[in-house]
N, CA, C and O of each residue as an XYZ file, in Angstrom:
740
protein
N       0.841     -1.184      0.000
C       0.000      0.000      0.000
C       0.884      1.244      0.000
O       1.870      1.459      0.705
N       0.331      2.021     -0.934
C       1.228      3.466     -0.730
C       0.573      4.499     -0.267
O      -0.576      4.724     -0.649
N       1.218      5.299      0.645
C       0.859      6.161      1.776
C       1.504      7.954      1.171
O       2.467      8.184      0.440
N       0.793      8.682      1.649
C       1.494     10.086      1.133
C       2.568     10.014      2.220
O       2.258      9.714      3.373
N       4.030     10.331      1.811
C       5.069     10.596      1.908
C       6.195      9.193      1.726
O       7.337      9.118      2.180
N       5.546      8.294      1.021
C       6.283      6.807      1.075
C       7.241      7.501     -0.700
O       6.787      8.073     -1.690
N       8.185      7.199     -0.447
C       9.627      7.385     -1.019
C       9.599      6.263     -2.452
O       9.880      5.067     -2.382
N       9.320      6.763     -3.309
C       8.453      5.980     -4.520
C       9.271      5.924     -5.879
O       9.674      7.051     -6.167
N       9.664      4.890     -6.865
C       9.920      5.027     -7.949
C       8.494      5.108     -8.951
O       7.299      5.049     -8.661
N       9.103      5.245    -10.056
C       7.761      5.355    -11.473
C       8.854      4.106    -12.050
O      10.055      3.851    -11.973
N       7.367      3.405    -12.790
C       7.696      2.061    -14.011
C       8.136      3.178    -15.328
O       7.780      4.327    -15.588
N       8.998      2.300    -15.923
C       9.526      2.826    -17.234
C      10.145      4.375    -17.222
O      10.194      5.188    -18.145
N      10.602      4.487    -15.830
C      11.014      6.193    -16.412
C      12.437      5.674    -15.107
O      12.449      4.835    -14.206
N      13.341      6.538    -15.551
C      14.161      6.796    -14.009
C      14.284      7.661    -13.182
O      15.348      8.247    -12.984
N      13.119      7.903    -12.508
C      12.572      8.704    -11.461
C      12.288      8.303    -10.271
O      11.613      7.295    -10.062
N      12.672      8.895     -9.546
C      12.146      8.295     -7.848
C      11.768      9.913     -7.201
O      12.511     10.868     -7.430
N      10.159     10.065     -6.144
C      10.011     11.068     -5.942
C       9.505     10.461     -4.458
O       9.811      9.384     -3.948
N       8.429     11.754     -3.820
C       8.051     11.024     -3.041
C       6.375     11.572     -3.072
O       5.980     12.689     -3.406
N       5.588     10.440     -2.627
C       3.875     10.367     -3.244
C       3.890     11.651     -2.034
O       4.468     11.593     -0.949
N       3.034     12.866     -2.600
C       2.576     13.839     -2.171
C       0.980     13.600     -1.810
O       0.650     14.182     -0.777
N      -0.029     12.888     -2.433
C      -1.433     12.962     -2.361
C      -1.828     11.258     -3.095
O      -1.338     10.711     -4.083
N      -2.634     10.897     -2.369
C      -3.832     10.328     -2.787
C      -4.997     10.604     -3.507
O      -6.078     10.887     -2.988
N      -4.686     10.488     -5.173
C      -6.164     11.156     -5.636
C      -6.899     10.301     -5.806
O      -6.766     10.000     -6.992
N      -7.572      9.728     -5.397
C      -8.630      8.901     -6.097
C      -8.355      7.304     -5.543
O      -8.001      7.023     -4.398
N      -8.579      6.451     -6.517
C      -8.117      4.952     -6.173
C      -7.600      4.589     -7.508
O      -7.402      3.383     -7.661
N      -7.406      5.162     -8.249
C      -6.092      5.038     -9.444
C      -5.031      6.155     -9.557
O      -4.107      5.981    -10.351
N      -5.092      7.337     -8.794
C      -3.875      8.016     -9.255
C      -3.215      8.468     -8.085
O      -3.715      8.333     -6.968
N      -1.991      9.060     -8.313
C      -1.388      9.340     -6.950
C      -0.124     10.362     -7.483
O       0.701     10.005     -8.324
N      -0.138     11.776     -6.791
C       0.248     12.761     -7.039
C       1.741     12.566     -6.124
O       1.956     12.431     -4.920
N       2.463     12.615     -7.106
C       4.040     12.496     -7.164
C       5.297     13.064     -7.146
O       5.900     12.804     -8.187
N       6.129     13.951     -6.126
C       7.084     15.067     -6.078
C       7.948     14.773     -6.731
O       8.582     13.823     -6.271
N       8.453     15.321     -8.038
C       9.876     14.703     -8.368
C      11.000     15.714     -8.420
O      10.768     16.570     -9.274
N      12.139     15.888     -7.782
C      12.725     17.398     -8.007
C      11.609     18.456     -7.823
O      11.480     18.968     -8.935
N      10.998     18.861     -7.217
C      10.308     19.874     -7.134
C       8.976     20.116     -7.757
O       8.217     21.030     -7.436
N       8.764     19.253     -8.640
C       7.680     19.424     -9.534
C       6.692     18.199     -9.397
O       7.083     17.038     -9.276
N       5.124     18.660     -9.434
C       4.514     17.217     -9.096
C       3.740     17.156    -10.053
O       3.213     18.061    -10.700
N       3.643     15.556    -10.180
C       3.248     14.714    -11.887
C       2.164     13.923    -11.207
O       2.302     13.516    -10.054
N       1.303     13.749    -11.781
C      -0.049     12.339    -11.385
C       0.571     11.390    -11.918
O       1.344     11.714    -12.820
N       0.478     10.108    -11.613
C       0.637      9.113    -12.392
C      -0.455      7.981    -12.092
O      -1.061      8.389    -11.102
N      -1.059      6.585    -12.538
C      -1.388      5.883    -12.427
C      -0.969      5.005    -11.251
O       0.220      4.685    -11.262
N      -1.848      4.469    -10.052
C      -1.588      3.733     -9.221
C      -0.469      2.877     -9.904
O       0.734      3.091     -9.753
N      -1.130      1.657    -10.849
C      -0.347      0.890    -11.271
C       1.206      1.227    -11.728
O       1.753      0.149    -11.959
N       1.979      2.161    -11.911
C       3.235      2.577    -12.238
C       3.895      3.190    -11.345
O       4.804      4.000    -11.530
N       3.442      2.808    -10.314
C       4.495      3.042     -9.197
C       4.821      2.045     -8.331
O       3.912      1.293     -7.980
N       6.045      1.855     -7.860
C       6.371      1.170     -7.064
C       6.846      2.051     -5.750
O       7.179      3.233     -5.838
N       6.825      1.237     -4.417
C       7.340      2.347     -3.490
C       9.313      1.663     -3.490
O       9.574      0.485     -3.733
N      10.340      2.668     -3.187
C      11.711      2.649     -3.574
C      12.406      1.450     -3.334
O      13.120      0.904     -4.175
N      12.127      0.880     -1.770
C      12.719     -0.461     -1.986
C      11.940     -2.018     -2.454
O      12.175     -3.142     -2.011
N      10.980     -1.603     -3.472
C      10.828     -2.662     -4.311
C      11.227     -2.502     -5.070
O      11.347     -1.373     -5.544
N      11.786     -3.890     -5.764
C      12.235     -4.188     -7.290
C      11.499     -3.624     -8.038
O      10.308     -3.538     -7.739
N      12.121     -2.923     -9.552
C      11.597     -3.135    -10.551
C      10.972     -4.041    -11.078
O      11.381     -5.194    -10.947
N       9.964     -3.798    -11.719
C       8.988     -5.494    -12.392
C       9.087     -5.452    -14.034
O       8.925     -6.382    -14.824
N       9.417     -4.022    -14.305
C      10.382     -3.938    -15.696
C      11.647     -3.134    -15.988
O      12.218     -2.374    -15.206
N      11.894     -3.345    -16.889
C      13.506     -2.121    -17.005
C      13.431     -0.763    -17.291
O      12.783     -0.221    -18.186
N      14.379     -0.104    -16.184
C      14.084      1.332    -16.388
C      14.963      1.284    -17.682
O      15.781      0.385    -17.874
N      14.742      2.298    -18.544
C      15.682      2.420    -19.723
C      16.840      3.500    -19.288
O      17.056      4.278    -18.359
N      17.252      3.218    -20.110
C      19.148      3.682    -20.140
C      18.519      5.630    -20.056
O      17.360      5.944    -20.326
N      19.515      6.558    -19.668
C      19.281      7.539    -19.155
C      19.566      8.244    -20.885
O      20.382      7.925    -21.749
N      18.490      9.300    -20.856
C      18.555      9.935    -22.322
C      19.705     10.744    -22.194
O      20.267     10.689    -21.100
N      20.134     11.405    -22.968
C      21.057     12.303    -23.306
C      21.129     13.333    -24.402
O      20.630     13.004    -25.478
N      21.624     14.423    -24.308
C      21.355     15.190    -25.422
C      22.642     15.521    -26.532
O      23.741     15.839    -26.076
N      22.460     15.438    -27.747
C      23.302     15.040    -29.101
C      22.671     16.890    -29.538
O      21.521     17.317    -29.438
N      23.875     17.600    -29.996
C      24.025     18.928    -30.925
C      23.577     19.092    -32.044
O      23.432     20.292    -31.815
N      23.117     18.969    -33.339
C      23.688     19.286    -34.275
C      22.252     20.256    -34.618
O      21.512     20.732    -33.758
N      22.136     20.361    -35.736
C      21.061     21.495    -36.385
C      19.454     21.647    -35.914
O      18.646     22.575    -35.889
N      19.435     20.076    -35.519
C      17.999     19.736    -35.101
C      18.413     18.924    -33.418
O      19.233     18.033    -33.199
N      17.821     19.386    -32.792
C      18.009     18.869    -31.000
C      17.304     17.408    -31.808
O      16.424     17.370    -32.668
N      17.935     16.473    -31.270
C      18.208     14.543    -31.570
C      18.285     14.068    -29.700
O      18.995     14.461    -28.774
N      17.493     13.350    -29.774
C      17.482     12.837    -28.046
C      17.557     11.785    -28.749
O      17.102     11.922    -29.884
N      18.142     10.340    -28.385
C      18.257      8.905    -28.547
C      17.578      8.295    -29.734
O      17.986      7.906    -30.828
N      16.037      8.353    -28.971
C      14.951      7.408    -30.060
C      13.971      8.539    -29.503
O      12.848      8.070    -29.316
N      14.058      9.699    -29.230
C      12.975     10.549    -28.897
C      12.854     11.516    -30.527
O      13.826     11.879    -31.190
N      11.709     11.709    -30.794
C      11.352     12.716    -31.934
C      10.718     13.475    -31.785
O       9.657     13.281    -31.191
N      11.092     14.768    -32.282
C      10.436     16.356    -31.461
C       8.735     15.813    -32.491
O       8.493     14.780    -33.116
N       8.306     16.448    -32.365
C       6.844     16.501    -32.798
C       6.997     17.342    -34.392
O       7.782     18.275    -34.565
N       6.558     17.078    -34.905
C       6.693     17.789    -36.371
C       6.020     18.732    -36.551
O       5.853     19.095    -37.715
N       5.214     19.678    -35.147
C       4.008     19.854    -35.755
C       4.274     21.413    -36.329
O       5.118     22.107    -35.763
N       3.730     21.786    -37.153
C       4.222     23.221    -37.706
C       3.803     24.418    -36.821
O       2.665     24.490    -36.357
N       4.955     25.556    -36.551
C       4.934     26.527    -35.488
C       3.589     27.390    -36.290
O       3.465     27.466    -37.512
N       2.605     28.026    -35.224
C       1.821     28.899    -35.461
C       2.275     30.614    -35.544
O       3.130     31.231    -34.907
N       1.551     30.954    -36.345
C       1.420     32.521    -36.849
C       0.225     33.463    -36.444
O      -0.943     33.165    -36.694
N       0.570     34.534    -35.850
C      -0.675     34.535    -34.919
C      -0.282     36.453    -36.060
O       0.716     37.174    -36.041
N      -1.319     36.557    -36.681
C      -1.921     38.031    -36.647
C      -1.748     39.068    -36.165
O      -2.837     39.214    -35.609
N      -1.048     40.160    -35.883
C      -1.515     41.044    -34.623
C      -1.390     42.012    -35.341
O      -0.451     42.284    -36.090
N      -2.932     42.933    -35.019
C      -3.409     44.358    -35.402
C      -2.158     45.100    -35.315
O      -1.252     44.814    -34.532
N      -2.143     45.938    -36.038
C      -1.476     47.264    -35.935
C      -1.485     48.551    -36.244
O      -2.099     48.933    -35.247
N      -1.267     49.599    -36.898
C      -2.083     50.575    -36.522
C      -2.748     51.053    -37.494
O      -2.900     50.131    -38.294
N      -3.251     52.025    -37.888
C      -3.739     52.302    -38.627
C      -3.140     52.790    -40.355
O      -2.971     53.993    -40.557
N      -2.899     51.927    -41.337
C      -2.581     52.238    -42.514
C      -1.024     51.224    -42.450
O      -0.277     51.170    -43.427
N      -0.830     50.727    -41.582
C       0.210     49.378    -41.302
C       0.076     48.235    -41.844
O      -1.061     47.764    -41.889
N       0.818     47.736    -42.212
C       0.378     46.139    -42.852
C       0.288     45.539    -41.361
O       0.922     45.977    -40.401
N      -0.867     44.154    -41.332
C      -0.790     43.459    -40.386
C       0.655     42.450    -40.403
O       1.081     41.802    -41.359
N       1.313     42.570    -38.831
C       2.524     41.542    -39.238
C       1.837     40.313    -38.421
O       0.921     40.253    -37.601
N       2.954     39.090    -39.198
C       3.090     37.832    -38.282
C       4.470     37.379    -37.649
O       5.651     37.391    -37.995
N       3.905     37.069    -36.804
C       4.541     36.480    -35.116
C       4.509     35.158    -35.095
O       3.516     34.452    -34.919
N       5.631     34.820    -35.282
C       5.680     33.073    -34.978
C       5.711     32.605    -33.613
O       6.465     32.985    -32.718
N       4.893     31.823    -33.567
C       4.771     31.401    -31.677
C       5.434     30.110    -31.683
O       5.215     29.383    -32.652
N       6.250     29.682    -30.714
C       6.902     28.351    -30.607
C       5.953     28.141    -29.069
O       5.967     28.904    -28.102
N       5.266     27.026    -29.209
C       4.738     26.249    -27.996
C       6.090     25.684    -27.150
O       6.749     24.987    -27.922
N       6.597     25.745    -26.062
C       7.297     24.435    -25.275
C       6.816     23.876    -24.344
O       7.632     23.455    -23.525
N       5.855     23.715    -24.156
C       4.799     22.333    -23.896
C       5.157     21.163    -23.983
O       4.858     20.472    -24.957
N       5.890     20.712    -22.941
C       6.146     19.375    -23.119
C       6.048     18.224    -24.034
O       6.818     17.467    -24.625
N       4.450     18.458    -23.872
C       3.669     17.851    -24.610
C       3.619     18.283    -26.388
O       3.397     17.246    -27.014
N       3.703     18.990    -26.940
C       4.113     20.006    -27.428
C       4.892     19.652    -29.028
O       4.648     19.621    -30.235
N       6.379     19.343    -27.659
C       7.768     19.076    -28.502
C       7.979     17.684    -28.216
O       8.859     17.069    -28.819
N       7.302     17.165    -27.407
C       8.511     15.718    -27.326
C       7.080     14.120    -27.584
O       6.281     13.904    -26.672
N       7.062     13.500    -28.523
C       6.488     12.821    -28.928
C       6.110     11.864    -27.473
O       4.959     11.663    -27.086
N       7.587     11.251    -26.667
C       7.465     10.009    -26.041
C       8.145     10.957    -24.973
O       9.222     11.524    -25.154
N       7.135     11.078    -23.496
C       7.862     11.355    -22.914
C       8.406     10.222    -21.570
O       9.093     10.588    -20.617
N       7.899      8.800    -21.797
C       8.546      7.551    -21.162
C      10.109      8.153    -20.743
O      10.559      9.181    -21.250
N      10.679      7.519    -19.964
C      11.980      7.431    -19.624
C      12.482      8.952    -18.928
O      13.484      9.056    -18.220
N      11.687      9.943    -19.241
C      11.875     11.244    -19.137
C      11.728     11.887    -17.844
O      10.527     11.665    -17.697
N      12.199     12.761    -16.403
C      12.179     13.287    -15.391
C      11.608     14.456    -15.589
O      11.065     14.986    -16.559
N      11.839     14.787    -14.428
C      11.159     16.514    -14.880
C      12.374     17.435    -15.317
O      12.293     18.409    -16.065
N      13.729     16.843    -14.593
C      14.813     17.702    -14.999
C      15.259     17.387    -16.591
O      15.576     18.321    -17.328
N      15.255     16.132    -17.013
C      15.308     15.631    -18.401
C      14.225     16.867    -19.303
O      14.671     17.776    -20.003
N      12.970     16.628    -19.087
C      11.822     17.271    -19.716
C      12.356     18.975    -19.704
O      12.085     19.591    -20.735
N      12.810     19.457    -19.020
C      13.001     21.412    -18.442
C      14.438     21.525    -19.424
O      14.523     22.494    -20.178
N      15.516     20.541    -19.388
C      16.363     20.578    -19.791
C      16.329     20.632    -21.879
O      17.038     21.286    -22.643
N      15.275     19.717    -22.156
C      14.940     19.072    -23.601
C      14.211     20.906    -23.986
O      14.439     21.696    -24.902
N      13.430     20.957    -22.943
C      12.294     22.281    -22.957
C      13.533     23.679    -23.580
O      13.309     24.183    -24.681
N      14.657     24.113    -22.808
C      15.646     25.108    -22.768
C      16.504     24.775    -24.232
O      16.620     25.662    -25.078
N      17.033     23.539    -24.416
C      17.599     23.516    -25.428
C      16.734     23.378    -26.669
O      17.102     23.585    -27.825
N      15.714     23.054    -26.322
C      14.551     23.283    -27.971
C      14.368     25.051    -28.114
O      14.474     25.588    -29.217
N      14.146     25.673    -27.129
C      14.155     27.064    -26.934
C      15.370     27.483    -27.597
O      15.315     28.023    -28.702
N      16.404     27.284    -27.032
C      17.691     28.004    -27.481
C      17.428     27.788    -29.131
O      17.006     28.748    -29.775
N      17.678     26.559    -29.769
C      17.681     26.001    -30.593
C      16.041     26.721    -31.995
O      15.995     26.718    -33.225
N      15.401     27.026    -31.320
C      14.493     27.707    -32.171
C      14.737     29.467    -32.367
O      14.432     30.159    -33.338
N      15.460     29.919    -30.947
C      16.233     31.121    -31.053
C      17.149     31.761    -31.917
O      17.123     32.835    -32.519
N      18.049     30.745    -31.821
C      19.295     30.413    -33.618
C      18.512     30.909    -34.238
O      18.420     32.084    -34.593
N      17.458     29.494    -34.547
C      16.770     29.880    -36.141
C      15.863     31.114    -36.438
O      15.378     31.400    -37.532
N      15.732     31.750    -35.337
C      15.135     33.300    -35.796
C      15.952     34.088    -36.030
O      15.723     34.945    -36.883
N      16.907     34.058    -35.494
C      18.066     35.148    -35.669
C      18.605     34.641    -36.773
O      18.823     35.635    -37.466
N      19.019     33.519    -37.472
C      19.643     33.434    -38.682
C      18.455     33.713    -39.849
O      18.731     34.142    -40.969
N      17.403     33.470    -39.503
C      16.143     33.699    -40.682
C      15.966     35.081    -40.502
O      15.189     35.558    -41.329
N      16.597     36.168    -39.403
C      16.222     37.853    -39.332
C      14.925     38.011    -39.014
O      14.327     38.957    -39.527
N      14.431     37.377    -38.370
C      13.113     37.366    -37.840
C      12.916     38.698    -36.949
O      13.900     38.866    -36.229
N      11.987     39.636    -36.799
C      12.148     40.092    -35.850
C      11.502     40.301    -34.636
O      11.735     41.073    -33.705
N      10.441     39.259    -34.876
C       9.760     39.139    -33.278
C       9.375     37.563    -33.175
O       8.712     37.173    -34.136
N       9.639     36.683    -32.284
C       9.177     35.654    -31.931
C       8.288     35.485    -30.694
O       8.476     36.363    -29.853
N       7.478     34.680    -30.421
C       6.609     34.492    -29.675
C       6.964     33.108    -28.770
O       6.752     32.014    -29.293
N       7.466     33.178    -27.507
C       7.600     31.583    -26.751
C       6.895     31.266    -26.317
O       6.543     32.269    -25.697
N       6.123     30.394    -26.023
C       4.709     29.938    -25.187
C       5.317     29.173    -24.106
O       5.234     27.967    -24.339
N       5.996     29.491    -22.818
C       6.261     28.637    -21.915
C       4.916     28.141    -20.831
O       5.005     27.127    -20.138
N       3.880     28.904    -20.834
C       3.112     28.205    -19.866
C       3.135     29.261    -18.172
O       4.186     29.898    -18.089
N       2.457     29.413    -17.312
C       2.138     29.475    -16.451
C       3.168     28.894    -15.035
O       4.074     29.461    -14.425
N       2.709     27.883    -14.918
C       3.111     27.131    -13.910
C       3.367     27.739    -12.501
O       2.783     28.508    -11.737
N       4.623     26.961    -12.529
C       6.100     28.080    -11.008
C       6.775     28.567    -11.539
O       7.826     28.703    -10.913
N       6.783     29.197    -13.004
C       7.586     30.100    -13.560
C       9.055     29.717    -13.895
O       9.790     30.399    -14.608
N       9.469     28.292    -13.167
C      10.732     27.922    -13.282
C      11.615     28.170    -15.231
O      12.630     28.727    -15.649
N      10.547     27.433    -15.814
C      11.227     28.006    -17.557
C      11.211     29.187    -17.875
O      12.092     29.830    -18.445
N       9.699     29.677    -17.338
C       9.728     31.139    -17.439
C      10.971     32.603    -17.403
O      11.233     33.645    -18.004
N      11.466     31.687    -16.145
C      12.647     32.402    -15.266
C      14.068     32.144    -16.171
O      14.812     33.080    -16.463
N      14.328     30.744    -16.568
C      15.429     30.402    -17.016
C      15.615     31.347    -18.293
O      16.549     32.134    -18.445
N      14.392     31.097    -19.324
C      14.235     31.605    -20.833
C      14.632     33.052    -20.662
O      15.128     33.756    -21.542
N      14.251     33.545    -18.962
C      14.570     35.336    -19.499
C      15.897     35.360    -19.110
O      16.508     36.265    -19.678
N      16.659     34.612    -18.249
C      18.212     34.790    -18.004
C      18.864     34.773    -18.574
O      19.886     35.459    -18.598
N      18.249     33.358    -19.783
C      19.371     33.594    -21.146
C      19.067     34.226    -21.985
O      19.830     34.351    -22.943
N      17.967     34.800    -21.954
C      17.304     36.347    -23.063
C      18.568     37.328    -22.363
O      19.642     37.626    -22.886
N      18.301     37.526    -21.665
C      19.136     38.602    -21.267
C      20.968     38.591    -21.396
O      21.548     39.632    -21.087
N      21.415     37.933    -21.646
C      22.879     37.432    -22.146
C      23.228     37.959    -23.646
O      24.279     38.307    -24.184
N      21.364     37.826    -24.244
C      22.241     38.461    -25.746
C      21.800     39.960    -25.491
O      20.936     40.387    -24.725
N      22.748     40.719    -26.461
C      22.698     42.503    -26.472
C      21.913     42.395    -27.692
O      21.625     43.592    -27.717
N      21.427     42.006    -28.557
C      20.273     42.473    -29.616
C      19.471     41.995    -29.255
O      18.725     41.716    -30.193
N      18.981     41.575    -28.054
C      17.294     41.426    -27.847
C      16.353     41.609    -26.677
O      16.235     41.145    -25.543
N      15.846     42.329    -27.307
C      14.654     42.537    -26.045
C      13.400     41.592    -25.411
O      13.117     40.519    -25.945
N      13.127     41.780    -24.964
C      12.246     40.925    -24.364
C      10.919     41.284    -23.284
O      11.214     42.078    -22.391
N       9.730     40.854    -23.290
C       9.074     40.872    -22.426
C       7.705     40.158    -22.353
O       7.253     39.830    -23.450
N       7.165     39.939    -21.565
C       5.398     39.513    -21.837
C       4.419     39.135    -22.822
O       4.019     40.245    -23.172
N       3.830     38.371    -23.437
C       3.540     38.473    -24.544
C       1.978     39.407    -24.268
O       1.799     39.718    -23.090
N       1.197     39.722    -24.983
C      -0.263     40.374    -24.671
C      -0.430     39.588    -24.031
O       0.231     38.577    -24.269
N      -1.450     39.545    -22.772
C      -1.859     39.215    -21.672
C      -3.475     38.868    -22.541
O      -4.148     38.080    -21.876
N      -3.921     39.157    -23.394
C      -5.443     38.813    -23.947
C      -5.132     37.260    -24.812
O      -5.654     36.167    -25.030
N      -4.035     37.972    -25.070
C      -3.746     36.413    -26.304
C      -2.900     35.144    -25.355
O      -3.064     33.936    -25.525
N      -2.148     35.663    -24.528
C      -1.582     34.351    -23.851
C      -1.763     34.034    -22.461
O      -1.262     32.981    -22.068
N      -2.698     35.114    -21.248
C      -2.569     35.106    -20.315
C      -1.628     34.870    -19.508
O      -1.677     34.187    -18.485
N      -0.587     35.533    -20.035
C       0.588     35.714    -18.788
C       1.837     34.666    -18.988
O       2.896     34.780    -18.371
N       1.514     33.467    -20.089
C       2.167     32.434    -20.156
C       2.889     32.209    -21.281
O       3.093     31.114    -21.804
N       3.402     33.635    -21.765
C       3.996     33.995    -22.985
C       5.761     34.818    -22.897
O       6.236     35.071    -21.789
N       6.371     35.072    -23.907
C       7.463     35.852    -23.997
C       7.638     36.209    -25.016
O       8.247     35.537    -25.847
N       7.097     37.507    -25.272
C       7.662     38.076    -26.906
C       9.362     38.564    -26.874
O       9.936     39.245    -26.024
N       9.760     38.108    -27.794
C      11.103     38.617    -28.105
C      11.206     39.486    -29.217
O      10.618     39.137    -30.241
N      11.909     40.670    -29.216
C      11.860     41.316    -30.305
C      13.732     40.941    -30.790
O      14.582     41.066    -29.909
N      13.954     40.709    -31.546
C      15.624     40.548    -32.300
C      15.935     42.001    -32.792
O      14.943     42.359    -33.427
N      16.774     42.891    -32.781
C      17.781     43.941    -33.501
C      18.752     43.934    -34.140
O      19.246     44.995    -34.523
C-alpha cells in the first residue's frame, strides 16, 4: 500500500520522488525534483521494491542542427502565426509562436524526469532562437506556460545574455501571462 510521503519510484522512467497525495483509487500525485506529476496507481512502485520492468538507459542530449534525443522525436508539428493588429494604414505583421509544452515538442515522454523534460524544454528554446536570428526574424513568440515560472525564469536569463534582444510579456489577452515576446535587432 502506498501512503502520502512513502519514497516511490515510477515504471519505465528513471525517477524516484516522493507520493505527495492520494487522488482517487487510481492516481497518486508524485514530487519529483520539485515538480509534481499524477501518475497511475499501477506505475508506481514504493523505492525499496524491485523493478517489475527495465528502467531504460538515461537519455542524453546530441548537438547538431535539429536537437536529436536517442529514439525521442520532437513533434513535427508546424509553429503557429498569430496576426496582430497594428495601426492604422500598417500592414498586419506575423509572429511566430513556438509552444514548449512538453507535450508540445517531445512525442514520447517515457523514460523522461522533470529535470530531463526542463532541460529538452531550454535547449529546444535556445535552438528555435538560432533559427530566428539566422532567418532575421524580428519578433518571436515563446509559449512557456504558467506554472512556477521555473522556464519562465530560465528563458529570461538567457534572453538577457544576448545585447540584440529585447524581451518581455507576450499580450496578456492572447496568452494570459504564459507567454514571452522577443523582439531581435
Amino acid at each position: 500500500m502506498i501512503c502520502p510521503g512513502d519514497k516511490v519510484r515510477i515504471l519505465n522512467e528513471k525517477a524516484e520522488g516522493t507520493v505527495k497525495k492520494i487522488l482517487g483509487r487510481k492516481t497518486v500525485l508524485v514530487t519529483i525534483e520539485d515538480f509534481d506529476f499524477e501518475y497511475p496507481v499501477e506505475n508506481i512502485l514504493k523505492a525499496e521494491e524491485p523493478p517489475e520492468e527495465k528502467i531504460p538507459e538515461k537519455i542524453y542530449f546530441k548537438e547538431s542542427d535539429k536537437i536529436i534525443f536517442d529514439d525521442l522525436l520532437v513533434n513535427d508539428k508546424k509553429t503557429e502565426e498569430r496576426k496582430i493588429k497594428t495601426k492604422k494604414g500598417k500592414k498586419p505583421e506575423f509572429i511566430r509562436e513556438i509552444d514548449l509544452h512538453c507535450h508540445e515538442i517531445i512525442s514520447n515522454l517515457s523514460g523522461m524526469n522533470s529535470s530531463g523534460i526542463f532541460n529538452f524544454q531550454i535547449k529546444f528554446f535556445l535552438n528555435e532562437l538560432e533559427k530566428a536570428i539566422v532567418r532575421k526574424e524580428r519578433k518571436i513568440i515563446f509559449i512557456h506556460g504558467k506554472g512556477e515560472g521555473i522556464l519562465k525564469a530560465e528563458i529570461h536569463r538567457l534572453l538577457n545574455t544576448f545585447e540584440n534582444i529585447k524581451f518581455f510579456d507576450a499580450p496578456m489577452r492572447f496568452y494570459g501571462g504564459g507567454a514571452t515576446q522577443v523582439e531581435i535587432h
